[in-house]
N, C-alpha and C positions, 0 to 999 in steps of 0.2 A: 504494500500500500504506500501511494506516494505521500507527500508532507501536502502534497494540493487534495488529494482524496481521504488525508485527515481532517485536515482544516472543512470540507465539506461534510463530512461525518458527522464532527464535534456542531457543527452551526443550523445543521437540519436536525440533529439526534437532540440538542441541550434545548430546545423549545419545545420538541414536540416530546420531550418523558419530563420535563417540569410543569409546563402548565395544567396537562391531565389531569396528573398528579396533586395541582393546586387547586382545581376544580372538583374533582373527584369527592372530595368532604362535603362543601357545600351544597353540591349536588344532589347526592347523599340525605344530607339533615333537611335542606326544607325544601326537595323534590319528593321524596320516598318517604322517609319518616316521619315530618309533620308538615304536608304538603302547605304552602303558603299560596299558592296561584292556583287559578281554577284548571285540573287536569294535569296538575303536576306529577303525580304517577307516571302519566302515559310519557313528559317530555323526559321524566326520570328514566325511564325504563331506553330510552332512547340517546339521551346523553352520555350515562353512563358505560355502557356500553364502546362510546364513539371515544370517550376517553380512555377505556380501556384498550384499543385497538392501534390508538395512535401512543398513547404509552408505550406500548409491547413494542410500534417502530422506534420511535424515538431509543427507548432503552436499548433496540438493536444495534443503533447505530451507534450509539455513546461506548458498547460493548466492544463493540468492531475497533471505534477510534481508541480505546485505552491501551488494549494490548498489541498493537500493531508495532515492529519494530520500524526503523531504528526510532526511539525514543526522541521527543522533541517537546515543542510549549503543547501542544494540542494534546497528545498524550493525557499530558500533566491537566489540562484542562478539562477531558473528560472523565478522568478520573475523580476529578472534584465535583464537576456536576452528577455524575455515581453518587458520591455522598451525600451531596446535596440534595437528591433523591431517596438516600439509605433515610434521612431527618425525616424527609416530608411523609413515608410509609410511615414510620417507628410513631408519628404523634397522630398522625390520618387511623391508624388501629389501636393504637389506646384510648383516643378517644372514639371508635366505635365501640370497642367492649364496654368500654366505659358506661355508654350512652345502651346498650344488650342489660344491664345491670338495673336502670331505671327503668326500663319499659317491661 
């Protein structure tokens, strides 16, 4: 993989597995669990989903650019966005079980 089809990797992969990701709760809590808008279910059951799909590319891509030799900034870049990914799971599911305990 070239340093030009990291840098492509890292710039398509780090939007499309963080914002899902950042959405993905919200979505969650006042689409499906306490719907706030009229037919929020249905747009749940459909968002969801669309974030899930574009996570799984997005995280492919971020995947791809970390371990690709030889080593370089982008690398290093997608690997922090990993992390920054590893955050946004770790509190996005403690505060679902969280939220399984009240209801």
């Amino acid at each position: 993989m070239t340093a030009k089809e990291r840098e492509r990797a890292f710039l398509i992969g780090a939007p499309l597995a963080i914002v899902p990701a950042l959405v993905f709760l919200p979505a969650v809590m006042f689409l499906i669990a306490f719907p706030k808008v009229m037919h929020g279910r249905v747009i749940g059951l459909i968002v969801v989903p669309a974030c899930a799909l574009a996570s799984f590319f997005g995280l492919w891509k971020l995947a791809l650019g970390a371990v690709q030799k030889p080593w370089g900034i982008f690398n290093v870049l997608s690997f922090g966005a990993l992390l920054v990914l590893l955050v946004i799971a770790g509190y996005t599911g403690l505060f679902l079980a969280l939220m399984t305990l009240k209801l």
